[in-house]
PDB file of the backbone (N, CA, C, O) and the ligand in Angstrom, with CONECT records:
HET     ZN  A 101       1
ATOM      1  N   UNK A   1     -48.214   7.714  28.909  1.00  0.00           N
ATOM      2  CA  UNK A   1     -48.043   8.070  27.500  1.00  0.00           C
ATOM      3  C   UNK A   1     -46.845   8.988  27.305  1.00  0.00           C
ATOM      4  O   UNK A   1     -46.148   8.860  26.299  1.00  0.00           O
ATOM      5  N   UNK A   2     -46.557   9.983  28.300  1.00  0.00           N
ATOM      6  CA  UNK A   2     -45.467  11.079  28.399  1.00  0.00           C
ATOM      7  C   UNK A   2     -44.075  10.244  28.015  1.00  0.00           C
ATOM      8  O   UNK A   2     -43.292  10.460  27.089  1.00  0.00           O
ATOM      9  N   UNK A   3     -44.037   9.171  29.090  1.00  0.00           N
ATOM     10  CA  UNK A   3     -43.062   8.032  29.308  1.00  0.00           C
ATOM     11  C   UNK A   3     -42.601   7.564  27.652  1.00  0.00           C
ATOM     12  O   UNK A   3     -41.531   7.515  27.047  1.00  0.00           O
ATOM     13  N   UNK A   4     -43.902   7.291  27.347  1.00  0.00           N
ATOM     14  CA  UNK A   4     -43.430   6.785  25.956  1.00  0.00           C
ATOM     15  C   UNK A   4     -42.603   7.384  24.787  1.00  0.00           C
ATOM     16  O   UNK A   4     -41.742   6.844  24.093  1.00  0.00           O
ATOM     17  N   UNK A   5     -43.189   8.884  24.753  1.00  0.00           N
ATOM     18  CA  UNK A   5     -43.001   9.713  23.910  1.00  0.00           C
ATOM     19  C   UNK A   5     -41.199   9.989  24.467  1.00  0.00           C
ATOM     20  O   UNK A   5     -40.357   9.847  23.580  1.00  0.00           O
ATOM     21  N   UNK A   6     -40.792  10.294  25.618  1.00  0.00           N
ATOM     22  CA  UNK A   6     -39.695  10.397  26.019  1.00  0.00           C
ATOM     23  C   UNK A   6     -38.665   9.324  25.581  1.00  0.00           C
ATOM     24  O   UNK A   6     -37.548   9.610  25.149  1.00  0.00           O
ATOM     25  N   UNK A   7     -39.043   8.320  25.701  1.00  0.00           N
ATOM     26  CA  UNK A   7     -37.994   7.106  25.332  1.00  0.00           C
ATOM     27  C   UNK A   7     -38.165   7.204  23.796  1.00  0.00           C
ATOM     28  O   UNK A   7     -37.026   7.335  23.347  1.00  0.00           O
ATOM     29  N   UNK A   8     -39.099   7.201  22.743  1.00  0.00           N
ATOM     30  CA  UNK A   8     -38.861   7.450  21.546  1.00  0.00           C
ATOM     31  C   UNK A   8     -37.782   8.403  20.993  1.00  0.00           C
ATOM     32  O   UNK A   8     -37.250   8.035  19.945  1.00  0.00           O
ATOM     33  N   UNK A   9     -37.463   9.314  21.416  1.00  0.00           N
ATOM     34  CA  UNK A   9     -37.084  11.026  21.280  1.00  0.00           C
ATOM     35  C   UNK A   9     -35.506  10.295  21.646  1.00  0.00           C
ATOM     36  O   UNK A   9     -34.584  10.265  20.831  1.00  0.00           O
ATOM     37  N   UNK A  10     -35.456   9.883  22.666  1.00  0.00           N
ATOM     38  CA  UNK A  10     -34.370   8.821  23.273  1.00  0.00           C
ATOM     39  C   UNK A  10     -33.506   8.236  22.069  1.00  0.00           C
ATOM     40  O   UNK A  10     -32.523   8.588  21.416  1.00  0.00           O
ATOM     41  N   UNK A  11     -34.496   7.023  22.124  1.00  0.00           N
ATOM     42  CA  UNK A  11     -33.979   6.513  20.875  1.00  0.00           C
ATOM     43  C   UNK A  11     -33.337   6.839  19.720  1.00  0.00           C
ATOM     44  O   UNK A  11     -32.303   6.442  19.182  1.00  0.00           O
ATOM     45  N   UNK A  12     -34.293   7.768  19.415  1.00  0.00           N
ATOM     46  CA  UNK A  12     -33.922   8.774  17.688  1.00  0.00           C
ATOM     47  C   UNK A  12     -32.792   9.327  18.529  1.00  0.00           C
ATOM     48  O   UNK A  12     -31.764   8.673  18.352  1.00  0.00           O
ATOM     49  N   UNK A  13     -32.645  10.381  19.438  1.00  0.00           N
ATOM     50  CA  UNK A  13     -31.094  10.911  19.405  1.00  0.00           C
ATOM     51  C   UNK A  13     -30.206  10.075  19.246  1.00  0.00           C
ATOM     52  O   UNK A  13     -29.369  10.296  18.370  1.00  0.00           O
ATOM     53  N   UNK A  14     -30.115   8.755  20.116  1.00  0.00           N
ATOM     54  CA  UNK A  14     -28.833   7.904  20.078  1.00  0.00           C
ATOM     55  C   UNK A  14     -28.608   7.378  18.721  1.00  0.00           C
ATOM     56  O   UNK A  14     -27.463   7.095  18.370  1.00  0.00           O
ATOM     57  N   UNK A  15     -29.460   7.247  18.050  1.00  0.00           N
ATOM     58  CA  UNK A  15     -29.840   6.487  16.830  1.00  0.00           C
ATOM     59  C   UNK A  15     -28.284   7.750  15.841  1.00  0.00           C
ATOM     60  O   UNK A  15     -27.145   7.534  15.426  1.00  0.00           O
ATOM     61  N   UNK A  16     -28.973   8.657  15.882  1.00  0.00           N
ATOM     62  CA  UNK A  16     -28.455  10.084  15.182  1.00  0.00           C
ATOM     63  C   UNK A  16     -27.200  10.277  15.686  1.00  0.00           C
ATOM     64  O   UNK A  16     -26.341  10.916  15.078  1.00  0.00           O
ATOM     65  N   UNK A  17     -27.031   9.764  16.766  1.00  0.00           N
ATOM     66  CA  UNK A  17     -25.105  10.252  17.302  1.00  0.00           C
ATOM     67  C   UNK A  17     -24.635   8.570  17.080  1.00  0.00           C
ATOM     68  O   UNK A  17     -23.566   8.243  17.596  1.00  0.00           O
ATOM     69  N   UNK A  18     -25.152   7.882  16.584  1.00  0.00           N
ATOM     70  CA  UNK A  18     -24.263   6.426  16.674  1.00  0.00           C
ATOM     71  C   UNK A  18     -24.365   6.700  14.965  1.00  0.00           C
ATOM     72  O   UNK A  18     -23.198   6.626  14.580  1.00  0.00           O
ATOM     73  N   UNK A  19     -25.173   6.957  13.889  1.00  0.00           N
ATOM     74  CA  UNK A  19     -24.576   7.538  13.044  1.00  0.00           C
ATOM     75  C   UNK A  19     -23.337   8.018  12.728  1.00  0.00           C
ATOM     76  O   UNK A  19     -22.303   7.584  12.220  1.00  0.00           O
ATOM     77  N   UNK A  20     -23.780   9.125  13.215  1.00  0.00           N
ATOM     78  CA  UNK A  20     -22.524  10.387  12.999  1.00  0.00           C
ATOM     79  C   UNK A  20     -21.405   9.745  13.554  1.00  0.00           C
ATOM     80  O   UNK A  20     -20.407   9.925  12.856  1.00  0.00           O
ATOM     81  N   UNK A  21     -21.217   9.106  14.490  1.00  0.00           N
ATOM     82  CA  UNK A  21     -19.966   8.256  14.960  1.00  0.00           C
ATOM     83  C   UNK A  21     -19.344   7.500  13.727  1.00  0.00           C
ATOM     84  O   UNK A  21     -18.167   7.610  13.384  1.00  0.00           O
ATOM     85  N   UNK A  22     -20.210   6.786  13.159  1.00  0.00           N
ATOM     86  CA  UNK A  22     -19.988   5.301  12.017  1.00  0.00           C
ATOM     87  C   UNK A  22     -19.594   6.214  11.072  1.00  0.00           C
ATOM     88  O   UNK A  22     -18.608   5.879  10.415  1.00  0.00           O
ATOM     89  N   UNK A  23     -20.290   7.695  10.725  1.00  0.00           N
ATOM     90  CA  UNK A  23     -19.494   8.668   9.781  1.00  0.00           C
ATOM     91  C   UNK A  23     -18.015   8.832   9.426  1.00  0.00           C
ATOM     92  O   UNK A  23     -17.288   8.810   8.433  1.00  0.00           O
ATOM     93  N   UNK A  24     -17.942   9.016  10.823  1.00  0.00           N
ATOM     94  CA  UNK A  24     -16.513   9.732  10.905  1.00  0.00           C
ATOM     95  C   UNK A  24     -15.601   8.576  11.074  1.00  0.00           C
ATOM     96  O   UNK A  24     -14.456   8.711  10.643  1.00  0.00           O
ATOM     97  N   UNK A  25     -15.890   7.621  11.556  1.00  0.00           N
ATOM     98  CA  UNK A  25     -14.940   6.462  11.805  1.00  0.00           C
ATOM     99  C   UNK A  25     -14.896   5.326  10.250  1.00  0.00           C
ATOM    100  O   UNK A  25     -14.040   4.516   9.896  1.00  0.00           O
ATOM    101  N   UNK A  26     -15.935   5.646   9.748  1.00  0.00           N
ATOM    102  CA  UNK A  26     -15.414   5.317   8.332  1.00  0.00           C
ATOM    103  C   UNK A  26     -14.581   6.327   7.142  1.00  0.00           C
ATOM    104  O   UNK A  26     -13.898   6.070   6.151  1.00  0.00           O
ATOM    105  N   UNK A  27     -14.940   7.329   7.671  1.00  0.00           N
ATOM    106  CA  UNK A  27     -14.341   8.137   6.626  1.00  0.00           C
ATOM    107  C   UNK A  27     -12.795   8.067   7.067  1.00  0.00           C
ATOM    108  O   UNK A  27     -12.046   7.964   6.095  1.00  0.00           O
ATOM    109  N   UNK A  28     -12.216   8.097   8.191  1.00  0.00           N
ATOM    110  CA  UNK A  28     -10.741   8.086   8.794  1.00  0.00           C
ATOM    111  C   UNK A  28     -10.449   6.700   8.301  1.00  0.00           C
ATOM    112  O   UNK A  28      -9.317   6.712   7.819  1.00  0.00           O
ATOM    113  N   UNK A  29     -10.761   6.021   8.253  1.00  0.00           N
ATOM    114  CA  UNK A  29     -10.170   4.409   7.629  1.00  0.00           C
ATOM    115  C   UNK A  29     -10.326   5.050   6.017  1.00  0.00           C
ATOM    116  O   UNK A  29      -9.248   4.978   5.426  1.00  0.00           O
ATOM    117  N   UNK A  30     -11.053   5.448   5.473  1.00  0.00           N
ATOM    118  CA  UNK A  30     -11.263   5.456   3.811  1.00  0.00           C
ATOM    119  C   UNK A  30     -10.219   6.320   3.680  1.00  0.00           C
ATOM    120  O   UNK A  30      -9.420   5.874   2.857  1.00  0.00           O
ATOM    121  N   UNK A  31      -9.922   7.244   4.087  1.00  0.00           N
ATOM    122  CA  UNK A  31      -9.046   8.363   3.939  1.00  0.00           C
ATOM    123  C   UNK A  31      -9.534   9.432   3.113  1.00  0.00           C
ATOM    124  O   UNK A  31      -8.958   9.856   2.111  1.00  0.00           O
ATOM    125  N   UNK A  32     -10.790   9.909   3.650  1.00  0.00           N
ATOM    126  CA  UNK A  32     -11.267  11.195   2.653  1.00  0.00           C
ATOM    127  C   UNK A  32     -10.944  12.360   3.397  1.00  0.00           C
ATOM    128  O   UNK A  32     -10.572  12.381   4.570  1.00  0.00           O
ATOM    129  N   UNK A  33     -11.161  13.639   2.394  1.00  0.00           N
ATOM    130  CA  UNK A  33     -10.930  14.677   2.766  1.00  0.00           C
ATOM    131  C   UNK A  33     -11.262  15.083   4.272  1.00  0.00           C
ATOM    132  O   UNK A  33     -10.474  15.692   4.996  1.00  0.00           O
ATOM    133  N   UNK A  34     -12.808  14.573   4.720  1.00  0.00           N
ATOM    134  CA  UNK A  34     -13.239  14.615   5.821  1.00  0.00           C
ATOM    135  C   UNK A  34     -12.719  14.410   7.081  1.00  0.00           C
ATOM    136  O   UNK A  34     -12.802  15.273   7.955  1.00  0.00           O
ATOM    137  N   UNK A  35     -12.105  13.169   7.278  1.00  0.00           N
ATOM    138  CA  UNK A  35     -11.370  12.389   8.232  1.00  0.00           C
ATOM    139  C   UNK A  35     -10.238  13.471   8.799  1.00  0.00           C
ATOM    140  O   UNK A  35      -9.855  14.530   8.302  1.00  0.00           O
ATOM    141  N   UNK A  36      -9.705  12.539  10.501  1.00  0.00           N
ATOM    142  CA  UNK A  36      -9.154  13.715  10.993  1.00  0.00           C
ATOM    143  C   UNK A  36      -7.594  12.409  10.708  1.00  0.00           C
ATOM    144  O   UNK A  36      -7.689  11.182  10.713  1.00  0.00           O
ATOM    145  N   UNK A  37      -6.991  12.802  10.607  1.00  0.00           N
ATOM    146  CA  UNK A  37      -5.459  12.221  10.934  1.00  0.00           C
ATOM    147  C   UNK A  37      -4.783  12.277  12.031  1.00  0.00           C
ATOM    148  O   UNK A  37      -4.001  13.224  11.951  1.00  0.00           O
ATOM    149  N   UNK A  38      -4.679  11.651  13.170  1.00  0.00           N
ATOM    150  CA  UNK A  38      -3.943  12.324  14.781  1.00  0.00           C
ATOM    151  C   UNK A  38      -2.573  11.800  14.162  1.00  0.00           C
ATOM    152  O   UNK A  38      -1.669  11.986  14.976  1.00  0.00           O
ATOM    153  N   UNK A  39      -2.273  11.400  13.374  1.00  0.00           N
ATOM    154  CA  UNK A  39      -0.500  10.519  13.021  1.00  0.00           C
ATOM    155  C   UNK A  39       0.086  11.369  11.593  1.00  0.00           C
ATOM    156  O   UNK A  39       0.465  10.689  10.639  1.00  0.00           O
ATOM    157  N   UNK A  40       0.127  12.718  11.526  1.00  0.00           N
ATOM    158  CA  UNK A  40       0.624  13.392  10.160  1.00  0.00           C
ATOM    159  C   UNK A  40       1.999  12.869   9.658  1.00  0.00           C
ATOM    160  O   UNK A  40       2.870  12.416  10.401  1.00  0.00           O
ATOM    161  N   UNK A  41       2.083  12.977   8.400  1.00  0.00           N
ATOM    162  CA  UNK A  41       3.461  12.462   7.976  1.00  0.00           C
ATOM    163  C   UNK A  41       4.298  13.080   7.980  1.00  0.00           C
ATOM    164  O   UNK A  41       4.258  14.280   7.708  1.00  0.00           O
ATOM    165  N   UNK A  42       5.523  12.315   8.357  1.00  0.00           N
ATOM    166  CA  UNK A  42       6.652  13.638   9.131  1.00  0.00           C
ATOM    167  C   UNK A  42       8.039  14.011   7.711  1.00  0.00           C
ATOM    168  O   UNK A  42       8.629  15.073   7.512  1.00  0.00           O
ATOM    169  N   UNK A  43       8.175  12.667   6.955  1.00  0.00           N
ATOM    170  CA  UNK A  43       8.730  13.344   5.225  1.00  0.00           C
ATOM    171  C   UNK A  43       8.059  13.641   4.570  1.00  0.00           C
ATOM    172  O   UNK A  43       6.854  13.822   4.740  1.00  0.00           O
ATOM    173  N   UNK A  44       8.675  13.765   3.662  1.00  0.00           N
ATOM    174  CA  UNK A  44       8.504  14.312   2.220  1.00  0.00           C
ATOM    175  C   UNK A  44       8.036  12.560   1.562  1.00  0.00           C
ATOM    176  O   UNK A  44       8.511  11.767   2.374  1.00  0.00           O
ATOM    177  N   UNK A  45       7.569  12.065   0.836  1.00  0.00           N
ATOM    178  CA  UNK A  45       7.229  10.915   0.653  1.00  0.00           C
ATOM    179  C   UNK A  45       8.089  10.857  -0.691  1.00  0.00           C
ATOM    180  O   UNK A  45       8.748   9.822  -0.795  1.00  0.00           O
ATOM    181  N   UNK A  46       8.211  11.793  -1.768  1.00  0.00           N
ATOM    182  CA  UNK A  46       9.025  12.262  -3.071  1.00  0.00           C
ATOM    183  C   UNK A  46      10.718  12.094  -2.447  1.00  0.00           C
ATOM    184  O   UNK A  46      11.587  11.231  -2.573  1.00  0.00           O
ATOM    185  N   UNK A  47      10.633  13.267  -1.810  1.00  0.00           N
ATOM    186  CA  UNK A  47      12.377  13.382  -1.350  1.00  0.00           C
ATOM    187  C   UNK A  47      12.661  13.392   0.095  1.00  0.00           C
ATOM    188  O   UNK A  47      13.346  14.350   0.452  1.00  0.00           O
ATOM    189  N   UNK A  48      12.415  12.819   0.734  1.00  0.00           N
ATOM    190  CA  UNK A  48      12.156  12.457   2.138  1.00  0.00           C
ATOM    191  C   UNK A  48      12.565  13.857   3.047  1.00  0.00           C
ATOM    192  O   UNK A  48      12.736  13.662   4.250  1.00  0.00           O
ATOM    193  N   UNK A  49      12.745  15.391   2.484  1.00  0.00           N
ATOM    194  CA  UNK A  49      12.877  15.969   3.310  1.00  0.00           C
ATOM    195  C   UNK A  49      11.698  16.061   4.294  1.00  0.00           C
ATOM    196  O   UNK A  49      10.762  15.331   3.967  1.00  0.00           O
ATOM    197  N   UNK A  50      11.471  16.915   5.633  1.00  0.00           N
ATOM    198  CA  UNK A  50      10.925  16.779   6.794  1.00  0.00           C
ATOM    199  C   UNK A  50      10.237  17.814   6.792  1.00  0.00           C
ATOM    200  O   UNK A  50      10.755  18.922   6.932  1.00  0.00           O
ATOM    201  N   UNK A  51       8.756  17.607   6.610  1.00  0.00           N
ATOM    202  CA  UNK A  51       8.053  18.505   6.556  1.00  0.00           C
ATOM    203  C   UNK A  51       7.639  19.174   8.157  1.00  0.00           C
ATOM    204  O   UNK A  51       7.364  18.662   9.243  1.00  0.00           O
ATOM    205  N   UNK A  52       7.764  20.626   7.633  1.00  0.00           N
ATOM    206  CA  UNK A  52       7.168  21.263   8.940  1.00  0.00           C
ATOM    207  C   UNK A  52       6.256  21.070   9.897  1.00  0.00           C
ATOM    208  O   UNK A  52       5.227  20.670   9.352  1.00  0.00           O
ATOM    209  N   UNK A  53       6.071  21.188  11.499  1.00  0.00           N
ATOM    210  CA  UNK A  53       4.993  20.743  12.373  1.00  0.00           C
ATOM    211  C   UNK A  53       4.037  21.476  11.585  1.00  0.00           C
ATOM    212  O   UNK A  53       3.310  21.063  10.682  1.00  0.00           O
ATOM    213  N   UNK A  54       4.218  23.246  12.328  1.00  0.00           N
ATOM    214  CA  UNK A  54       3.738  24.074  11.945  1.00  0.00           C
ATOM    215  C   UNK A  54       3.344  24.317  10.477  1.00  0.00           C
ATOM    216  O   UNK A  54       4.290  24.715   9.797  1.00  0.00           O
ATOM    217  N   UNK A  55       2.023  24.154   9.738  1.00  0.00           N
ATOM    218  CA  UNK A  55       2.164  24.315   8.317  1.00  0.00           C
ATOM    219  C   UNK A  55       1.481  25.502   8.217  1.00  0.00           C
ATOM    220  O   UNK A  55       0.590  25.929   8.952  1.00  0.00           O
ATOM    221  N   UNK A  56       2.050  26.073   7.095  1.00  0.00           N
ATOM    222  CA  UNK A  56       1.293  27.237   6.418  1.00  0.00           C
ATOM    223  C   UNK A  56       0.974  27.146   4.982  1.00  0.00           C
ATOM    224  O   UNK A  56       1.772  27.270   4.053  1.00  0.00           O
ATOM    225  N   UNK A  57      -0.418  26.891   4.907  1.00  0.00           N
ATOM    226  CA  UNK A  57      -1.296  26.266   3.580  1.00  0.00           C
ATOM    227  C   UNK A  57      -0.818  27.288   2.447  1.00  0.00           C
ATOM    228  O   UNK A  57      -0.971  28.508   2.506  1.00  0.00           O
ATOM    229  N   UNK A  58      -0.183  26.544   1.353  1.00  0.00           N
ATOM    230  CA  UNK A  58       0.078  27.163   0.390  1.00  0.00           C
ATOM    231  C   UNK A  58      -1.150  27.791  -0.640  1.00  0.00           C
ATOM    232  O   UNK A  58      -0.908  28.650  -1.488  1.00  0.00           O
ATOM    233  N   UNK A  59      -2.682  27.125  -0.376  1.00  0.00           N
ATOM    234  CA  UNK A  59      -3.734  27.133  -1.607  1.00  0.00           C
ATOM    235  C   UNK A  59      -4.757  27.041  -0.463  1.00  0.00           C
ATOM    236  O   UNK A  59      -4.632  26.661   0.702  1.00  0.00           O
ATOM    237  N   UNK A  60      -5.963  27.575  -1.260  1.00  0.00           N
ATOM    238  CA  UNK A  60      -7.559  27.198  -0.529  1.00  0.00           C
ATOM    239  C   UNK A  60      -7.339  25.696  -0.243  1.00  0.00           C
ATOM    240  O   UNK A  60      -7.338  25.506   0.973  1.00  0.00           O
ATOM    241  N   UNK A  61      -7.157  24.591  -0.944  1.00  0.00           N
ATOM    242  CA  UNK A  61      -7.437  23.291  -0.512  1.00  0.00           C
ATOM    243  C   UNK A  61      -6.651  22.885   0.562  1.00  0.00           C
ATOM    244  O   UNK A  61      -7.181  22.277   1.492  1.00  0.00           O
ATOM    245  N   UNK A  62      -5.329  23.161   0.564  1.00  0.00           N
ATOM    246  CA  UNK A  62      -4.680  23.401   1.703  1.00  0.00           C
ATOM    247  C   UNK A  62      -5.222  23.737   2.945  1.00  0.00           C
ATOM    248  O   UNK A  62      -5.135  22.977   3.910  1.00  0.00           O
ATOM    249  N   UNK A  63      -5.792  24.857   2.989  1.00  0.00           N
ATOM    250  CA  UNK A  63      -6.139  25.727   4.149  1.00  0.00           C
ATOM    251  C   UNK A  63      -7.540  24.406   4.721  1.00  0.00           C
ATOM    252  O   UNK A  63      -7.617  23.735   5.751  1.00  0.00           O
ATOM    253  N   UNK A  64      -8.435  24.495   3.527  1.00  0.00           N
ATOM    254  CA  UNK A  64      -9.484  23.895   3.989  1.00  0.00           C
ATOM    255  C   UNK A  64      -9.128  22.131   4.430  1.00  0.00           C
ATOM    256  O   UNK A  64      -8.829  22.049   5.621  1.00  0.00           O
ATOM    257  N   UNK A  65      -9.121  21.442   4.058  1.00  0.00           N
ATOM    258  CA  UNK A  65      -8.716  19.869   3.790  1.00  0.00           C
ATOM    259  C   UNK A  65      -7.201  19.439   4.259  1.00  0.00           C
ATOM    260  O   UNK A  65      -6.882  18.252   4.334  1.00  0.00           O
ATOM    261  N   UNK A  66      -6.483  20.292   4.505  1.00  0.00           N
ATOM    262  CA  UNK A  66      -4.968  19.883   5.210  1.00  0.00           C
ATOM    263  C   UNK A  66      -4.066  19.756   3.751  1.00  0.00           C
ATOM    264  O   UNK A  66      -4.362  19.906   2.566  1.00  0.00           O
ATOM    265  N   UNK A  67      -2.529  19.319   4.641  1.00  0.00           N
ATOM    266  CA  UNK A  67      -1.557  19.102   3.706  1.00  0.00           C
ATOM    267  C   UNK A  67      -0.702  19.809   3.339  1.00  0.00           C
ATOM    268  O   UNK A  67      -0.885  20.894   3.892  1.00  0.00           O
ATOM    269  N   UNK A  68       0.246  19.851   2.648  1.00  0.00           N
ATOM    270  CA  UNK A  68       1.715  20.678   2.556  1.00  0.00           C
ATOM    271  C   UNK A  68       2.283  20.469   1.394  1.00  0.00           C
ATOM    272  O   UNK A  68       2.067  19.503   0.662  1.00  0.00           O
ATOM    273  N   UNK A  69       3.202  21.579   1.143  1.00  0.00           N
ATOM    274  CA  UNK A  69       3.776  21.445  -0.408  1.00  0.00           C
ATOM    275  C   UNK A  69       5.226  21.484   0.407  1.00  0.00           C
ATOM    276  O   UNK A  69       5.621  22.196   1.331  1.00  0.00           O
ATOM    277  N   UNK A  70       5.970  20.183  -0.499  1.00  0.00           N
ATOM    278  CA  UNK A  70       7.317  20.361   0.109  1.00  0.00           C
ATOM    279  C   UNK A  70       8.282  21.468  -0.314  1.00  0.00           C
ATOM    280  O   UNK A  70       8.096  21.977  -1.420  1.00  0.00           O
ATOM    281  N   UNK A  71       9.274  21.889   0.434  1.00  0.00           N
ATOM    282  CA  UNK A  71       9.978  23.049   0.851  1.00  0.00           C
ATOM    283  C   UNK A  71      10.936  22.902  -0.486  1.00  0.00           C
ATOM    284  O   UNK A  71      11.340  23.818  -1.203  1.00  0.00           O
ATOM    285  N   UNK A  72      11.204  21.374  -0.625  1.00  0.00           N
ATOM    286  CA  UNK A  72      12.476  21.219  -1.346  1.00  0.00           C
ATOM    287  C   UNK A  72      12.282  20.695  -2.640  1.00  0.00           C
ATOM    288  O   UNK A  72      13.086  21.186  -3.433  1.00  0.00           O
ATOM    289  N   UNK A  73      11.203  19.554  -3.345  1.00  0.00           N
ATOM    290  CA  UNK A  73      11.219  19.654  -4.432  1.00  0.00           C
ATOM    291  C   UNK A  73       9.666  19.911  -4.837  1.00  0.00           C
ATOM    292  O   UNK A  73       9.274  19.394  -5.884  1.00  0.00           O
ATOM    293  N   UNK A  74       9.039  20.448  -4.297  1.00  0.00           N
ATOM    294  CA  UNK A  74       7.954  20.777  -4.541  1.00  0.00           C
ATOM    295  C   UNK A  74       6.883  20.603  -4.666  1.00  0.00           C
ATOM    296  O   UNK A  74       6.058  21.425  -5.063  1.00  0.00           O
ATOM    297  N   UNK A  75       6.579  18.795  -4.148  1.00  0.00           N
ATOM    298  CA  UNK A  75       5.621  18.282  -4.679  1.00  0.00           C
ATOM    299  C   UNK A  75       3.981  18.694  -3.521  1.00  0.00           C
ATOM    300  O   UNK A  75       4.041  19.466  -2.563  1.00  0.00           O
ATOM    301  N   UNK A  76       3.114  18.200  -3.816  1.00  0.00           N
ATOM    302  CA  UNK A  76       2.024  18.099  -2.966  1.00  0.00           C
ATOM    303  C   UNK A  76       1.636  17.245  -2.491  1.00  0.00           C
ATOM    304  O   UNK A  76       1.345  16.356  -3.291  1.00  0.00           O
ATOM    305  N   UNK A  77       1.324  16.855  -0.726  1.00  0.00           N
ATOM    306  CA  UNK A  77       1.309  15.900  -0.304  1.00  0.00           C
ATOM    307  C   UNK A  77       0.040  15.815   0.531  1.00  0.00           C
ATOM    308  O   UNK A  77       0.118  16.730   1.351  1.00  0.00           O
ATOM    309  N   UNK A  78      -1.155  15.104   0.712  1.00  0.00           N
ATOM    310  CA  UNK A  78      -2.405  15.341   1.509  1.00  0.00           C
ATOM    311  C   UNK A  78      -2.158  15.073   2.840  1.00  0.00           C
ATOM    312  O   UNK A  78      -1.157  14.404   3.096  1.00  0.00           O
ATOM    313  N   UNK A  79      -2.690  15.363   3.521  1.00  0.00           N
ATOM    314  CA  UNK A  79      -2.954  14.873   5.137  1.00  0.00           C
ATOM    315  C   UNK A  79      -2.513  13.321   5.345  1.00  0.00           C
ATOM    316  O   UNK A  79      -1.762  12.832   6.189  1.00  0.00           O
ATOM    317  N   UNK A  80      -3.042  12.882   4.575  1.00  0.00           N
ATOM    318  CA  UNK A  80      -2.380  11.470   5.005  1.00  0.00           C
ATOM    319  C   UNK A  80      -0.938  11.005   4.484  1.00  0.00           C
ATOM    320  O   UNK A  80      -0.424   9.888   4.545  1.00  0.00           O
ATOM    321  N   UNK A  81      -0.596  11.834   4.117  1.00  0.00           N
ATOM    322  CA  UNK A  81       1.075  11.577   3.618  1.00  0.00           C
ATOM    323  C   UNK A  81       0.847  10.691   2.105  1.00  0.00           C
ATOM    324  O   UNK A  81       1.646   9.775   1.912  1.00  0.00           O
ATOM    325  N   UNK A  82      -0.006  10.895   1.258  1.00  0.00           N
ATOM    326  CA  UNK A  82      -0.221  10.748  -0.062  1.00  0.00           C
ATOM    327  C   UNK A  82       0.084  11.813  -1.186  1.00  0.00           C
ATOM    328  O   UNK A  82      -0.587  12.841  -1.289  1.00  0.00           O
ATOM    329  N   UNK A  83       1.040  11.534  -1.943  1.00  0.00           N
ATOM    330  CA  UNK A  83       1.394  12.089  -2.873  1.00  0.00           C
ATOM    331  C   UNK A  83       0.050  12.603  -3.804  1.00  0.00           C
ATOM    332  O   UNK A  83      -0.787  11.764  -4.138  1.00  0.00           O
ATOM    333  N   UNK A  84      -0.103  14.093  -4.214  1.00  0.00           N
ATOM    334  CA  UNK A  84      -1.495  14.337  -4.816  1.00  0.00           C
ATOM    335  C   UNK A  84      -1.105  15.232  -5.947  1.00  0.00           C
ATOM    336  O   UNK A  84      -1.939  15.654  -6.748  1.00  0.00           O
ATOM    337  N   UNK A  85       0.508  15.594  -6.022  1.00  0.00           N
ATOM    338  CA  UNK A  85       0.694  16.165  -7.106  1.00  0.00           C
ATOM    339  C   UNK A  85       2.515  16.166  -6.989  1.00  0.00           C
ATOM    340  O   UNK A  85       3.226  16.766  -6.183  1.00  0.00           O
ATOM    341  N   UNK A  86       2.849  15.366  -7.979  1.00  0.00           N
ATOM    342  CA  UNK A  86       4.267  14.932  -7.661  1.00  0.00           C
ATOM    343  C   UNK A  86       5.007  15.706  -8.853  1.00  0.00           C
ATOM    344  O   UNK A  86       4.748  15.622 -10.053  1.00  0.00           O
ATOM    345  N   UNK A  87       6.172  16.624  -8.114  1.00  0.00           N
ATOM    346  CA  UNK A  87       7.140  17.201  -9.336  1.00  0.00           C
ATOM    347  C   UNK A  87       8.478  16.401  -9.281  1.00  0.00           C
ATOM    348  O   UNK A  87       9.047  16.050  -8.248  1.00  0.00           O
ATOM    349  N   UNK A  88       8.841  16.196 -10.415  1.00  0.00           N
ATOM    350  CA  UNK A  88      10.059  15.072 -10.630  1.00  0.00           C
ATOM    351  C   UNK A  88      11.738  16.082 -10.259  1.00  0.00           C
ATOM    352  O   UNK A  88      12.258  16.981 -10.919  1.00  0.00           O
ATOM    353  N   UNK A  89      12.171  15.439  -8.968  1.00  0.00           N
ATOM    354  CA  UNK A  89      13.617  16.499  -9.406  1.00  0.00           C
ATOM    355  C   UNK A  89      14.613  16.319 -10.456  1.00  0.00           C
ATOM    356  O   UNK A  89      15.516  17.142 -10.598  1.00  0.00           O
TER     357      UNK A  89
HETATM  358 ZN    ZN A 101       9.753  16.741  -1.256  1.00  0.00          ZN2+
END
């Protein structure tokens, strides 16, 4: 009976980490805030200047969720190199 109860317990963990796997591997294809990016965008997508390795988050959403405000015309760009707030030069 011990046997049994062990392989149940089994089950449910793997069950719970093959989840959380399908989580995260859908959210990186959807492109939400969540998702990790290993490929950051290296312009400006507005004015193709070259955004910094090193970033230093201009705002809370920044800090929390990623992303960069360009140096040169100012716009806001998310983690995935999506324009999220575009200033016209
Ligand atoms: Zn720019």
């Amino acid at each position: 009976m011990d046997d049994f109860l062990y392989l149940m317990i089994e089950l449910v963990a793997f069950a719970i980490i093959g989840a959380a796997v399908y989580l995260i591997c859908r959210n990186k294809r959807a492109r939400s805030a969540v998702g990790i990016n290993l490929k950051p965008p290296k312009i400006c997508p507005n004015c193709s200047e070259a955004l910094p390795f090193f970033r230093f988050p201009k705002s809370f959403k920044q800090a929390l969720v990623g992303g960069w405000t360009c140096s040169r015309c100012h716009s806001e760009i998310d983690k995935w190199g999506t324009i999220t707030k575009r200033i016209n030069l």
